[in-house]
PyMOL Python script that loads the backbone (N, CA, C, O; Angstrom):
from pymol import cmd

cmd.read_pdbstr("""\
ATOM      1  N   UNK A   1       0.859  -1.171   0.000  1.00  0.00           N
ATOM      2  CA  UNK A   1       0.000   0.000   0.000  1.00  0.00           C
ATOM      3  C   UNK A   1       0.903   1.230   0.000  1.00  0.00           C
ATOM      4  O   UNK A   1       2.010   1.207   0.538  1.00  0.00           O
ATOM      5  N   UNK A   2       0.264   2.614  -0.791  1.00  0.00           N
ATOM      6  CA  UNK A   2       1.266   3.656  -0.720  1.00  0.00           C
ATOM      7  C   UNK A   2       0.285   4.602  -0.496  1.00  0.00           C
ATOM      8  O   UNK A   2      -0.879   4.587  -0.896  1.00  0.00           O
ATOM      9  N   UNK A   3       0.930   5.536   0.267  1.00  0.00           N
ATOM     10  CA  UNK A   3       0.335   7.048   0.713  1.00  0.00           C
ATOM     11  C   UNK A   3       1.037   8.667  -0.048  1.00  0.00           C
ATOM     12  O   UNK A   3       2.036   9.121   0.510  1.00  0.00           O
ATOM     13  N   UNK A   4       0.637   9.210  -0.914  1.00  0.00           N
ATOM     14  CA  UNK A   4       1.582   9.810  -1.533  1.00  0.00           C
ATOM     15  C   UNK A   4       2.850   9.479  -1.867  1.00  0.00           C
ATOM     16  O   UNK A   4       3.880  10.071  -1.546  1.00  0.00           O
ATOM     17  N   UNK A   5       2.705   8.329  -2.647  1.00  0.00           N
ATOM     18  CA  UNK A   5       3.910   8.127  -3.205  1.00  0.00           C
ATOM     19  C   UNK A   5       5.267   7.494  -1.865  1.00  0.00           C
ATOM     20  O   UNK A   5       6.482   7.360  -2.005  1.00  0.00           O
ATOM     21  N   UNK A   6       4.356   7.228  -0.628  1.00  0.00           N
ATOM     22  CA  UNK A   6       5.561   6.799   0.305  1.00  0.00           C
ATOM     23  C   UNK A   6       5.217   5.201   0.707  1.00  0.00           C
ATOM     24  O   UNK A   6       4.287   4.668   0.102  1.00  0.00           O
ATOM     25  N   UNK A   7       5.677   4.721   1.338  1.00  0.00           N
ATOM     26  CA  UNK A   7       5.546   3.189   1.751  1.00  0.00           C
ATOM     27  C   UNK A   7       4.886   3.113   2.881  1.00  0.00           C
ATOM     28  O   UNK A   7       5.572   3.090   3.903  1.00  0.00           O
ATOM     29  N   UNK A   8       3.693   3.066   2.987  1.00  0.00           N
ATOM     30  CA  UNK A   8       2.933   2.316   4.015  1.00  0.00           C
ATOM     31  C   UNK A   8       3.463   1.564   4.850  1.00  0.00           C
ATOM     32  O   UNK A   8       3.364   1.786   6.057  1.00  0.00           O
ATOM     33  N   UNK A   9       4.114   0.552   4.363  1.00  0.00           N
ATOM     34  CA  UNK A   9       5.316  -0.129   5.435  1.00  0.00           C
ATOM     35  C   UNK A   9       5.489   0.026   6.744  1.00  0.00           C
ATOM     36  O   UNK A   9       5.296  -0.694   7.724  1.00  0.00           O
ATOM     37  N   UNK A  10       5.983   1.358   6.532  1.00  0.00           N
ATOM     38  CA  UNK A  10       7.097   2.269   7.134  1.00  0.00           C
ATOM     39  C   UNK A  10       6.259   2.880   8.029  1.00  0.00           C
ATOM     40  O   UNK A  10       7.155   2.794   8.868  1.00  0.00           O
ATOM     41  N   UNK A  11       5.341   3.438   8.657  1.00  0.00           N
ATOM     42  CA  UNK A  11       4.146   4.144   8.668  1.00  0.00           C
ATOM     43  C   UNK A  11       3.617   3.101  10.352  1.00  0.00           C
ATOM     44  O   UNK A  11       3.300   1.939  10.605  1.00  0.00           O
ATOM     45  N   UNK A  12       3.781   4.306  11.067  1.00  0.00           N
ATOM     46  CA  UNK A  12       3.171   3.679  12.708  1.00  0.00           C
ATOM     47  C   UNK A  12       1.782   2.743  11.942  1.00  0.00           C
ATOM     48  O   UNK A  12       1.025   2.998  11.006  1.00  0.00           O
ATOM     49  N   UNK A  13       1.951   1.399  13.024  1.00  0.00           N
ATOM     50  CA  UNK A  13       0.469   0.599  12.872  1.00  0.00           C
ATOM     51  C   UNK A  13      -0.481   1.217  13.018  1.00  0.00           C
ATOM     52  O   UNK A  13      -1.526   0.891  12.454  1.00  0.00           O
ATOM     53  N   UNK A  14      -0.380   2.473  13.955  1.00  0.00           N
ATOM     54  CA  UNK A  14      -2.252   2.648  14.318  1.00  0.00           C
ATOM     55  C   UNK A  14      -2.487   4.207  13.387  1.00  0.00           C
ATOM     56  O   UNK A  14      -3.312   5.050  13.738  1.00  0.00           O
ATOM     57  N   UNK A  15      -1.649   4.348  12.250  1.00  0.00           N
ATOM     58  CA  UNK A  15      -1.740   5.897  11.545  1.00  0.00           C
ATOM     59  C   UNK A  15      -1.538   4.418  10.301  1.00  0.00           C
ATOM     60  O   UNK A  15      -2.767   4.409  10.237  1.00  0.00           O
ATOM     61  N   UNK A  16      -1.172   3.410   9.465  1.00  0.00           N
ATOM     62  CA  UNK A  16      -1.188   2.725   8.792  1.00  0.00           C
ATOM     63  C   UNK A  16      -2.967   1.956   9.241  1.00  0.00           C
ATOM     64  O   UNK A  16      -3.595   1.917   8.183  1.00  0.00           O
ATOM     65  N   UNK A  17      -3.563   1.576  10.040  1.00  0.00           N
ATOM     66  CA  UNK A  17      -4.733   1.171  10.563  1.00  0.00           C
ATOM     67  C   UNK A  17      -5.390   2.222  10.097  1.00  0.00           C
ATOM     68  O   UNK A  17      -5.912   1.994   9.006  1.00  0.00           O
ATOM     69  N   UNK A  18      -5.553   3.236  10.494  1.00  0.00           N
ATOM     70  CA  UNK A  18      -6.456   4.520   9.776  1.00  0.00           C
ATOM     71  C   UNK A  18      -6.557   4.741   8.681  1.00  0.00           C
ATOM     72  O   UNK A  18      -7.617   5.260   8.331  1.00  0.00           O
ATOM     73  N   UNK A  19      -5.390   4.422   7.516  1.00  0.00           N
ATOM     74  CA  UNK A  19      -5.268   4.905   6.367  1.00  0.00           C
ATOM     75  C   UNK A  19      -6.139   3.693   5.487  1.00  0.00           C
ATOM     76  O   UNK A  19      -6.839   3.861   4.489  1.00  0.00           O
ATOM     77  N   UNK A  20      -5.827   2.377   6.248  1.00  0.00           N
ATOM     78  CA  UNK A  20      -7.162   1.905   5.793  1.00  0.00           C
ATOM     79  C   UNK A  20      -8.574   1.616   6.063  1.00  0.00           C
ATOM     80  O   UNK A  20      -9.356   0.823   5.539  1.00  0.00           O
ATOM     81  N   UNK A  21      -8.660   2.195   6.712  1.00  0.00           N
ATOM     82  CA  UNK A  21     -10.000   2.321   7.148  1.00  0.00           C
ATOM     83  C   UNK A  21     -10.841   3.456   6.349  1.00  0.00           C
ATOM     84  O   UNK A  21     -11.979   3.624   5.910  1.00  0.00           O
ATOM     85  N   UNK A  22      -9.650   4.106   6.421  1.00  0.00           N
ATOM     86  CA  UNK A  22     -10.321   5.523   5.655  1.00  0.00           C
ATOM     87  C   UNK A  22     -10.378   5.183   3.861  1.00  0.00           C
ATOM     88  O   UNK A  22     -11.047   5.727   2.983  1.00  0.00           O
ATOM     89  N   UNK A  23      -9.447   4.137   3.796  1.00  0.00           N
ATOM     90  CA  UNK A  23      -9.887   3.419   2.133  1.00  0.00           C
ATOM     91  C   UNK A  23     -11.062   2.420   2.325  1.00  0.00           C
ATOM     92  O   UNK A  23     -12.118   2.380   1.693  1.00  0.00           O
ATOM     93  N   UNK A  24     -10.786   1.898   2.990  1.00  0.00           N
ATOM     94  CA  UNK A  24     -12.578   1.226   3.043  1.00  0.00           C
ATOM     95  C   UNK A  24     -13.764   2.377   3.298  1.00  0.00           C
ATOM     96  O   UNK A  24     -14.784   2.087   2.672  1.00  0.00           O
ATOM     97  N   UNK A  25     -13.828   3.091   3.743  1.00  0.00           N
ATOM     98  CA  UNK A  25     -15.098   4.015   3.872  1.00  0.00           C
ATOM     99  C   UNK A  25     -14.850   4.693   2.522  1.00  0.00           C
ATOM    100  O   UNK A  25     -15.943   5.196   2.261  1.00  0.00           O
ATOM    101  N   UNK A  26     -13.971   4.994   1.477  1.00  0.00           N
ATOM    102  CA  UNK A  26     -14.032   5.529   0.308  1.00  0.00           C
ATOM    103  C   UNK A  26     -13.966   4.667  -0.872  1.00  0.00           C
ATOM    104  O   UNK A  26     -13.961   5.167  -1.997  1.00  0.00           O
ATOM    105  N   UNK A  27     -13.905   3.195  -0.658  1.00  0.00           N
ATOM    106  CA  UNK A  27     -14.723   2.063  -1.608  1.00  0.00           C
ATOM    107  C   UNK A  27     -15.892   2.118  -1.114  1.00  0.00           C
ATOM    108  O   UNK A  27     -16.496   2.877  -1.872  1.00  0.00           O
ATOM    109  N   UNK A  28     -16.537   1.810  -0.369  1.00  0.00           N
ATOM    110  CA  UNK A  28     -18.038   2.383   0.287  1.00  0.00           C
ATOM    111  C   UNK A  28     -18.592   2.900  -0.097  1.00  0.00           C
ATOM    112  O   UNK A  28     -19.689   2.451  -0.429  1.00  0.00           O
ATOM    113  N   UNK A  29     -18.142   4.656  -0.417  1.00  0.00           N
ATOM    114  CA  UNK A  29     -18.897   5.690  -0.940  1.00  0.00           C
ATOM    115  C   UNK A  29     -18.461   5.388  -2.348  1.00  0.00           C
ATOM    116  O   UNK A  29     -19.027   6.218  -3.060  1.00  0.00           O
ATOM    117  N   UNK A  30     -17.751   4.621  -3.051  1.00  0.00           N
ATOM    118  CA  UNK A  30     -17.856   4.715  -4.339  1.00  0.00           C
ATOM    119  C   UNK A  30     -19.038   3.827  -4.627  1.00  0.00           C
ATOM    120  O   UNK A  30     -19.704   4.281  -5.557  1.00  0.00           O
ATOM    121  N   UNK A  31     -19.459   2.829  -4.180  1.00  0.00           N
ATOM    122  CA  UNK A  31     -19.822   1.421  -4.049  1.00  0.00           C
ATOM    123  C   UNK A  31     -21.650   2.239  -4.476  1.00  0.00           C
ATOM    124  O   UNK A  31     -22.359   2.124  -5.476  1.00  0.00           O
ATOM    125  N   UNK A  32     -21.857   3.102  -3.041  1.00  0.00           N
ATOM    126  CA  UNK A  32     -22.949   3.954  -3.033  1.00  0.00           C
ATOM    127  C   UNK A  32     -23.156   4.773  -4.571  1.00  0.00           C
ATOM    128  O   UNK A  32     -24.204   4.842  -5.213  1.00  0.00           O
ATOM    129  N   UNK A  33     -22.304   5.146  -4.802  1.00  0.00           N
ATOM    130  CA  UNK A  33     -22.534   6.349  -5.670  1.00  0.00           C
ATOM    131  C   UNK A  33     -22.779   5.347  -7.077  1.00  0.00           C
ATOM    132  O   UNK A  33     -23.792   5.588  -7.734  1.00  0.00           O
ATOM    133  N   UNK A  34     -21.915   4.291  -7.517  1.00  0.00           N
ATOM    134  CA  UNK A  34     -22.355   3.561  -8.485  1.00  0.00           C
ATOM    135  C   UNK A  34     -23.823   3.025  -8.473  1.00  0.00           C
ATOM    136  O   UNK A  34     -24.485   3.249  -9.486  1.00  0.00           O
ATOM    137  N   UNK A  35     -24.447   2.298  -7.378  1.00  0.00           N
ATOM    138  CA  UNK A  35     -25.721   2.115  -7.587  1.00  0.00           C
ATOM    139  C   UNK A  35     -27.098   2.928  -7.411  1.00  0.00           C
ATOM    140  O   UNK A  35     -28.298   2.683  -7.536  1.00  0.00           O
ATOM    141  N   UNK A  36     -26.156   4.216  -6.993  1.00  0.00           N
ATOM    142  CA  UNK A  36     -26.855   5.484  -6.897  1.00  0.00           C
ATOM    143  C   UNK A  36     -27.400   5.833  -8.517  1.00  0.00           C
ATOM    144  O   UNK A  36     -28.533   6.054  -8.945  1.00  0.00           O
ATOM    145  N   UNK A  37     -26.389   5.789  -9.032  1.00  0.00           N
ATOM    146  CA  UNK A  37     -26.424   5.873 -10.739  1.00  0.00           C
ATOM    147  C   UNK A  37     -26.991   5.297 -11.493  1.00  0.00           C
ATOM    148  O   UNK A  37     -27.687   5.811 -12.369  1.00  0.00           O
ATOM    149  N   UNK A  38     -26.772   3.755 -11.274  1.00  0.00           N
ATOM    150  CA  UNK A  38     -27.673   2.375 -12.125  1.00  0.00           C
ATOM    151  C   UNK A  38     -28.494   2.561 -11.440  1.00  0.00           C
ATOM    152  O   UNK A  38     -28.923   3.368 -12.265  1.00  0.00           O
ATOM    153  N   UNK A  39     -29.663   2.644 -10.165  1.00  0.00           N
ATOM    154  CA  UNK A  39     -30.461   2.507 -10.308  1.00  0.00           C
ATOM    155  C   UNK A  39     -31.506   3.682 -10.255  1.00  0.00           C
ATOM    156  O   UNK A  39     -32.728   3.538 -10.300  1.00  0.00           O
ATOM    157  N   UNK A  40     -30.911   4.712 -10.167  1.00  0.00           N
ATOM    158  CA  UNK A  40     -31.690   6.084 -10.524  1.00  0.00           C
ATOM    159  C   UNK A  40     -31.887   6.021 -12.088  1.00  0.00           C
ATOM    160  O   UNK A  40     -33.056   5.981 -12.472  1.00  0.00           O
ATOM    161  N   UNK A  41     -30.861   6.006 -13.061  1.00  0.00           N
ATOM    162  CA  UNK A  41     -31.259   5.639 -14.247  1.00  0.00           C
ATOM    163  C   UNK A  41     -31.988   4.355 -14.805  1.00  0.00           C
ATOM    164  O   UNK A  41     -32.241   4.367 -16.010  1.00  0.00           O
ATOM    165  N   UNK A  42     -32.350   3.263 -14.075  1.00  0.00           N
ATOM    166  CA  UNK A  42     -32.908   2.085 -14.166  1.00  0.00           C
ATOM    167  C   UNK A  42     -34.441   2.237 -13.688  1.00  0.00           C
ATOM    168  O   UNK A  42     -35.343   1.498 -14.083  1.00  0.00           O
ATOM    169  N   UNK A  43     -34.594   3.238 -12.835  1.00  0.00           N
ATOM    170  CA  UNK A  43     -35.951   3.593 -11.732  1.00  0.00           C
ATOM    171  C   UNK A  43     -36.597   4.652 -11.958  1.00  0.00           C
ATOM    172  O   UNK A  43     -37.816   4.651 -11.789  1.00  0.00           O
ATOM    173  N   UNK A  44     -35.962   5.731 -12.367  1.00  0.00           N
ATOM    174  CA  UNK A  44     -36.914   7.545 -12.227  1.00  0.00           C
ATOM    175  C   UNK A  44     -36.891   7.708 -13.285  1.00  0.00           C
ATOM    176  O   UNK A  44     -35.834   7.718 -13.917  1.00  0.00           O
ATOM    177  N   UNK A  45     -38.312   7.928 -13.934  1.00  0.00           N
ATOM    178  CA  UNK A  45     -38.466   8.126 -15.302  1.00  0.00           C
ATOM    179  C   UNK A  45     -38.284   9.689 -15.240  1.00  0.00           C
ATOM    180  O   UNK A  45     -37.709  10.112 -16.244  1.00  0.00           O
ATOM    181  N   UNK A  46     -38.669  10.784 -14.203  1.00  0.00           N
ATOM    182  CA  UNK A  46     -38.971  11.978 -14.557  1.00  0.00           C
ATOM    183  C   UNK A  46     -39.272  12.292 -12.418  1.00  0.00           C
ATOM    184  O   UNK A  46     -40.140  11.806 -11.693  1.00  0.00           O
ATOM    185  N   UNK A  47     -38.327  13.094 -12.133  1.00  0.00           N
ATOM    186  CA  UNK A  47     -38.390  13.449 -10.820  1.00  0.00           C
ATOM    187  C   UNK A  47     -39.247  14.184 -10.442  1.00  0.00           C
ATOM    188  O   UNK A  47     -39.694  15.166 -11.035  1.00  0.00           O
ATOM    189  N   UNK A  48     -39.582  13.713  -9.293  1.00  0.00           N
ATOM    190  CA  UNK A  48     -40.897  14.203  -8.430  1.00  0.00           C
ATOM    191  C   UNK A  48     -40.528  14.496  -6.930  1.00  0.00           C
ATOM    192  O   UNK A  48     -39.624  14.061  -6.218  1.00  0.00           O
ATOM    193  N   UNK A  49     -41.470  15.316  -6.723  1.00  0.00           N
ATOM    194  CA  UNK A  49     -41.341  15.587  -5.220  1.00  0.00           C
ATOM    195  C   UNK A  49     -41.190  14.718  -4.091  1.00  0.00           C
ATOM    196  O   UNK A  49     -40.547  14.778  -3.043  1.00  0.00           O
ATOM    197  N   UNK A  50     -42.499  13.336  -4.968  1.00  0.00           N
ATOM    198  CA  UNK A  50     -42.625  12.338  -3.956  1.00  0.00           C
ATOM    199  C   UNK A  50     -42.212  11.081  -4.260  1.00  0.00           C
ATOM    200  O   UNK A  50     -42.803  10.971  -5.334  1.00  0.00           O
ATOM    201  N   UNK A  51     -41.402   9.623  -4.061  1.00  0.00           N
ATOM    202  CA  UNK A  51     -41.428   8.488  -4.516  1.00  0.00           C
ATOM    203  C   UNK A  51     -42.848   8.020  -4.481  1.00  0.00           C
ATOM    204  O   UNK A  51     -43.566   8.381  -3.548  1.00  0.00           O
ATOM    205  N   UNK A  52     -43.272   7.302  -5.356  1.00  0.00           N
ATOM    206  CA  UNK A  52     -44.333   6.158  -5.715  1.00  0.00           C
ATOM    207  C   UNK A  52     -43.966   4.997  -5.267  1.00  0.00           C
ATOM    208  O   UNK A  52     -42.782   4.846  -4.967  1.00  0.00           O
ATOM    209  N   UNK A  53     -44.755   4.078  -5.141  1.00  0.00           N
ATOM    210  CA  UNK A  53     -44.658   3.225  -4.372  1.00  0.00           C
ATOM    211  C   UNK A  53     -43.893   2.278  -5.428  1.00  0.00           C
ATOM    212  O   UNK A  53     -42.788   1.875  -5.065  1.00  0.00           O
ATOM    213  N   UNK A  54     -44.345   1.890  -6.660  1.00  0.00           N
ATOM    214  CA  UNK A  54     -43.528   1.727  -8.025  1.00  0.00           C
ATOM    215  C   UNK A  54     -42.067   1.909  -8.056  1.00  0.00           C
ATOM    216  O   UNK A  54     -41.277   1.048  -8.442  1.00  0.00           O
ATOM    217  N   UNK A  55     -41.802   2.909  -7.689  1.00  0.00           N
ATOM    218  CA  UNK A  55     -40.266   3.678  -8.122  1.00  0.00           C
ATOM    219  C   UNK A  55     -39.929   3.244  -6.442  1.00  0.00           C
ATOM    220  O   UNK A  55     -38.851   3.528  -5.921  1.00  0.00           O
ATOM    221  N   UNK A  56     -40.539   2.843  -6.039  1.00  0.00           N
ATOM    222  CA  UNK A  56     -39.521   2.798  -4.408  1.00  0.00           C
ATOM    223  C   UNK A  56     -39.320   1.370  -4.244  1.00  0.00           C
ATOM    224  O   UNK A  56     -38.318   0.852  -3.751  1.00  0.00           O
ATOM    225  N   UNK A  57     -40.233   0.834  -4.645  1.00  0.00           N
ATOM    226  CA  UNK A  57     -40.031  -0.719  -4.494  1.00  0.00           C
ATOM    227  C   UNK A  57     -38.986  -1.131  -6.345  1.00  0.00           C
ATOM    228  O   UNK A  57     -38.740  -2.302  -6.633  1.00  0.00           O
ATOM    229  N   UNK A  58     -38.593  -0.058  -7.209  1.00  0.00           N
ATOM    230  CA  UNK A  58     -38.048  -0.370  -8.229  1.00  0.00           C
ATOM    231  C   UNK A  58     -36.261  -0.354  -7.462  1.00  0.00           C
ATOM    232  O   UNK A  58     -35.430  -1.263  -7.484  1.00  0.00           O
ATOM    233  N   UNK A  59     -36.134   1.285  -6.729  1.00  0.00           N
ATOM    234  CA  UNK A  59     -34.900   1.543  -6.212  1.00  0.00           C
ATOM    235  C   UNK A  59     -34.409   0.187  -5.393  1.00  0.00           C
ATOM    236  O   UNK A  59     -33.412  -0.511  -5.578  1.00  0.00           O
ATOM    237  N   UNK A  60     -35.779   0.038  -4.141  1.00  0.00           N
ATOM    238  CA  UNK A  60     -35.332  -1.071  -3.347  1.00  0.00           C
ATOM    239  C   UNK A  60     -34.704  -2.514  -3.830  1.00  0.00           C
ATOM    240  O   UNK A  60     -33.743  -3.139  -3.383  1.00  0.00           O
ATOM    241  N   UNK A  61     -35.662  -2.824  -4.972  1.00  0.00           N
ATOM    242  CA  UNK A  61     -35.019  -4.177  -5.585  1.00  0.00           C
ATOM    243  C   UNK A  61     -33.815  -4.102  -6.394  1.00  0.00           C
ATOM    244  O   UNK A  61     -33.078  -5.078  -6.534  1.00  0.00           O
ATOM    245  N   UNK A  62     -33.630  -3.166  -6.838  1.00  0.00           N
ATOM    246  CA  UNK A  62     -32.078  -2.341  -7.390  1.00  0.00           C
ATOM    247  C   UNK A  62     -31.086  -3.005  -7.089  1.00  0.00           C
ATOM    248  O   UNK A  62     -30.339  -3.894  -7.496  1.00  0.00           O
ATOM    249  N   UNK A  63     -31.384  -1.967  -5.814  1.00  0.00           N
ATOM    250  CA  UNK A  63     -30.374  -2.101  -4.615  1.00  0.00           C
ATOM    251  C   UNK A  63     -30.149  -3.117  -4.045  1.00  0.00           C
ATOM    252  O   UNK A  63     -28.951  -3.278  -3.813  1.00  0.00           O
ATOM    253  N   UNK A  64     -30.899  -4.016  -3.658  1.00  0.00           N
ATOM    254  CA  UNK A  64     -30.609  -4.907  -3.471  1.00  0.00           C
ATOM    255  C   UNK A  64     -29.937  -6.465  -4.507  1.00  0.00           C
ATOM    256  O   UNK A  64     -29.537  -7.539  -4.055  1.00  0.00           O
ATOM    257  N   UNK A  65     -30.022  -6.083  -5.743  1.00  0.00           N
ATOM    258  CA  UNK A  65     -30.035  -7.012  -6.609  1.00  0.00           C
ATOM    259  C   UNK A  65     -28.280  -6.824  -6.824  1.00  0.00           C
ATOM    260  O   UNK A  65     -27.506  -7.781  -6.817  1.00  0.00           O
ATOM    261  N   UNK A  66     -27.831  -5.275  -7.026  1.00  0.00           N
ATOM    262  CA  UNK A  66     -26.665  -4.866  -7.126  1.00  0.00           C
ATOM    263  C   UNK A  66     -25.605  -5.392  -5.846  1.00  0.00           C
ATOM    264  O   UNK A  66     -24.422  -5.699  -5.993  1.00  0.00           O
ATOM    265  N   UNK A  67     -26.339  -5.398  -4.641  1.00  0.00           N
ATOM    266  CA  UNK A  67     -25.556  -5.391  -3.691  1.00  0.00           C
ATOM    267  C   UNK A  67     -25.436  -7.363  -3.722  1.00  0.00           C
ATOM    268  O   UNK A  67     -24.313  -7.808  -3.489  1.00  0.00           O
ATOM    269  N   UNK A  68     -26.203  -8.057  -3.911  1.00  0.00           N
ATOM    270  CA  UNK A  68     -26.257  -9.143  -3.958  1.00  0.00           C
ATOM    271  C   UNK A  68     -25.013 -10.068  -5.059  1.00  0.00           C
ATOM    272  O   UNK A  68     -24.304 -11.027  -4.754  1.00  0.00           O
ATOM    273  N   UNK A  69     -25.109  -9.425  -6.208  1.00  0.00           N
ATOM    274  CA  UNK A  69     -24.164  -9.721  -7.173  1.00  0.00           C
ATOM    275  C   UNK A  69     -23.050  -9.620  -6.844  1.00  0.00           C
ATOM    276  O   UNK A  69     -22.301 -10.593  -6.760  1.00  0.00           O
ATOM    277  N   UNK A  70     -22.600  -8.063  -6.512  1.00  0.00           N
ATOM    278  CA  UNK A  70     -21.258  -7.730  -5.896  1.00  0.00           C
ATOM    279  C   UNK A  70     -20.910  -8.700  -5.005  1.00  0.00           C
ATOM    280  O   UNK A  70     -19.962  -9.357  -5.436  1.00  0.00           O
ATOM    281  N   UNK A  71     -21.402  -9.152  -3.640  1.00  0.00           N
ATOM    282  CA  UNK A  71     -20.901 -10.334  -3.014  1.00  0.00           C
ATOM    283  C   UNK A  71     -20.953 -11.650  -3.886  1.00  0.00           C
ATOM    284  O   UNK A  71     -19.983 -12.390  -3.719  1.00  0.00           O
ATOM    285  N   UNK A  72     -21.707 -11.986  -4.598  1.00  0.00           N
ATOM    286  CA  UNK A  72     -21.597 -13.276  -5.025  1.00  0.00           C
ATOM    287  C   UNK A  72     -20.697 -13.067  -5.825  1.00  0.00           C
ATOM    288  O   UNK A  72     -20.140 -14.163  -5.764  1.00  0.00           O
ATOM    289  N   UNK A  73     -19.955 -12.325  -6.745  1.00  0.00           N
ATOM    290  CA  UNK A  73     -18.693 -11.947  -7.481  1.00  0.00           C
ATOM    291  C   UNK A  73     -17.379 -11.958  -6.262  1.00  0.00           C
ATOM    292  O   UNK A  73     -16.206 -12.202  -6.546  1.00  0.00           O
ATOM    293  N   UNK A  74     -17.792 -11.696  -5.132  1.00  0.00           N
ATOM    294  CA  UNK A  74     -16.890 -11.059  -4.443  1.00  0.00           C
ATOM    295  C   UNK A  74     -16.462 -12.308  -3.735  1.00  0.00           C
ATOM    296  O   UNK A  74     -15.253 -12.501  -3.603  1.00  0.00           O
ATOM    297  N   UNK A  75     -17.529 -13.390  -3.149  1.00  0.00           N
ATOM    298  CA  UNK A  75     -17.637 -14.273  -2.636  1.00  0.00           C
ATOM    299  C   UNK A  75     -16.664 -16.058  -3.763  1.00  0.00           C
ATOM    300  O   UNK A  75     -16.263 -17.137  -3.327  1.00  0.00           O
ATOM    301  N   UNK A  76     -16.680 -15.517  -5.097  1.00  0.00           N
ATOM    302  CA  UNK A  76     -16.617 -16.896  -6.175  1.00  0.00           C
ATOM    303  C   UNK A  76     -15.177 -15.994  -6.500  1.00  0.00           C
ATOM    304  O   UNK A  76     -14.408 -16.695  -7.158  1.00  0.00           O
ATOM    305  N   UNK A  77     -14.663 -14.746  -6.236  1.00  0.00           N
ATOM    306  CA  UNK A  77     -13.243 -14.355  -6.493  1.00  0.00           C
ATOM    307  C   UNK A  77     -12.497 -14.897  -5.072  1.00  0.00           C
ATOM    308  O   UNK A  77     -11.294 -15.144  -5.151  1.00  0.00           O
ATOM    309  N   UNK A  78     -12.994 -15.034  -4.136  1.00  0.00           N
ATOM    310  CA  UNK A  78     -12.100 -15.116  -2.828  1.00  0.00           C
ATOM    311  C   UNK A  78     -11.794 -16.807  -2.931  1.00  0.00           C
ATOM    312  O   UNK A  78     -10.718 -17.339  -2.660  1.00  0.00           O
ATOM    313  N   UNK A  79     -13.034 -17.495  -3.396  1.00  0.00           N
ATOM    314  CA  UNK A  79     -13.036 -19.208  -3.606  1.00  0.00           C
ATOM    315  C   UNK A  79     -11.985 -19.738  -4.266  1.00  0.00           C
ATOM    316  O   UNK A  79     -11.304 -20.743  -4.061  1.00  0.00           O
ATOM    317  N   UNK A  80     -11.956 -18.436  -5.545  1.00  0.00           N
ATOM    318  CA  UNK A  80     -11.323 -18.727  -6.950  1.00  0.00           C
ATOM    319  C   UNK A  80      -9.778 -19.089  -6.063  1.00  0.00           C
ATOM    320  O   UNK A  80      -9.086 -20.107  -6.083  1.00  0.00           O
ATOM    321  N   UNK A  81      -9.605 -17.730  -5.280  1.00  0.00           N
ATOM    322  CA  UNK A  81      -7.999 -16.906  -4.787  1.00  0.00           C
ATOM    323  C   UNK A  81      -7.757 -18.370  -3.688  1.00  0.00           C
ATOM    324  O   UNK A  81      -6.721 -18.882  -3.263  1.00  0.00           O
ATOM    325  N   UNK A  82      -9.183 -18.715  -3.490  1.00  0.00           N
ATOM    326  CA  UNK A  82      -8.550 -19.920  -1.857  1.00  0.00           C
ATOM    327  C   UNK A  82      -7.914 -21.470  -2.529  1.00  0.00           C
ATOM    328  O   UNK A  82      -7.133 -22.296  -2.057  1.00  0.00           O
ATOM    329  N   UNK A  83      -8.622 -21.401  -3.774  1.00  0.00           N
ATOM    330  CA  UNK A  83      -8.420 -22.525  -4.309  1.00  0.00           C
ATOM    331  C   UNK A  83      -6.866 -22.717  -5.303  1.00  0.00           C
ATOM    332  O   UNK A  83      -6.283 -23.798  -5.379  1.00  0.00           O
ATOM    333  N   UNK A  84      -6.388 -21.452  -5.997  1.00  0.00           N
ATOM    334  CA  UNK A  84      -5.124 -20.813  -6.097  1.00  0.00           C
ATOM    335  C   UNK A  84      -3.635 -21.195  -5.316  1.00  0.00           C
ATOM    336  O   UNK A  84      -2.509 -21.606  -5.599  1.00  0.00           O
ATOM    337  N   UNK A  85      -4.349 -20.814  -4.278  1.00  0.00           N
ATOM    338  CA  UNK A  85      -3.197 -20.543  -2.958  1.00  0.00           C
ATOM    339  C   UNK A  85      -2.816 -22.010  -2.398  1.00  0.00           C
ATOM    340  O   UNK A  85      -1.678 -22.372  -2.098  1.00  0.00           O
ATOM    341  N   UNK A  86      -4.002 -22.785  -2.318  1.00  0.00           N
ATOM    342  CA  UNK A  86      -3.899 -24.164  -2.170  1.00  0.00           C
ATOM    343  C   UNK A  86      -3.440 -25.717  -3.127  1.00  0.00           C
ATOM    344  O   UNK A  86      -3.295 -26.887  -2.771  1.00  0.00           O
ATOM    345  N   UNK A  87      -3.305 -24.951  -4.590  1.00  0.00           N
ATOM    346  CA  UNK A  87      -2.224 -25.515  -5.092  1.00  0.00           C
ATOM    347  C   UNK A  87      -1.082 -25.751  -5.280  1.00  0.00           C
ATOM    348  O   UNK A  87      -0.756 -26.618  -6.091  1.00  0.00           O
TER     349      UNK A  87
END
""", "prot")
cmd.dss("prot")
cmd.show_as("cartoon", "prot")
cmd.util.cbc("prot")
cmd.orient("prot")
């Protein structure tokens, strides 16, 4: 891992501990903002003041369908990596 161009390495454990933490909360918000995108463009034909019950149960299954994939991708890459390592 590198922090401006320096070695993480090198870098106290609990200021190296933060730096990733603070990269996991900013895969997170990317994570958000992508299915923010697919499913606003997949769901809102034309914005309104109020969700419909239609468009809320469209976002909800979205969201959930996106978040579901991502682990099962995420889940059959770690299998792939366990099964790898064990040859």
């Amino acid at each position: 891992m590198s922090f401006g161009g320096a070695d993480a390495e090198g870098l106290d454990p609990e200021i190296r501990r933060a730096l990733e933490v603070e990269q996991a909360k900013a895969r997170f918000q990317s994570q958000i903002h992508s299915f923010t995108d697919l499913c606003w463009d997949a769901c809102i034909d034309k914005p309104s003041a109020k969700l419909d019950s239609k468009t809320e149960n469209c976002l909800m299954n979205c969201v959930e369908r996106y978040i579901d994939s991502n682990l099962m991708l995420a889940n059959r890459f770690a299998d792939k990596m366990k099964r790898m390592s064990s040859n």
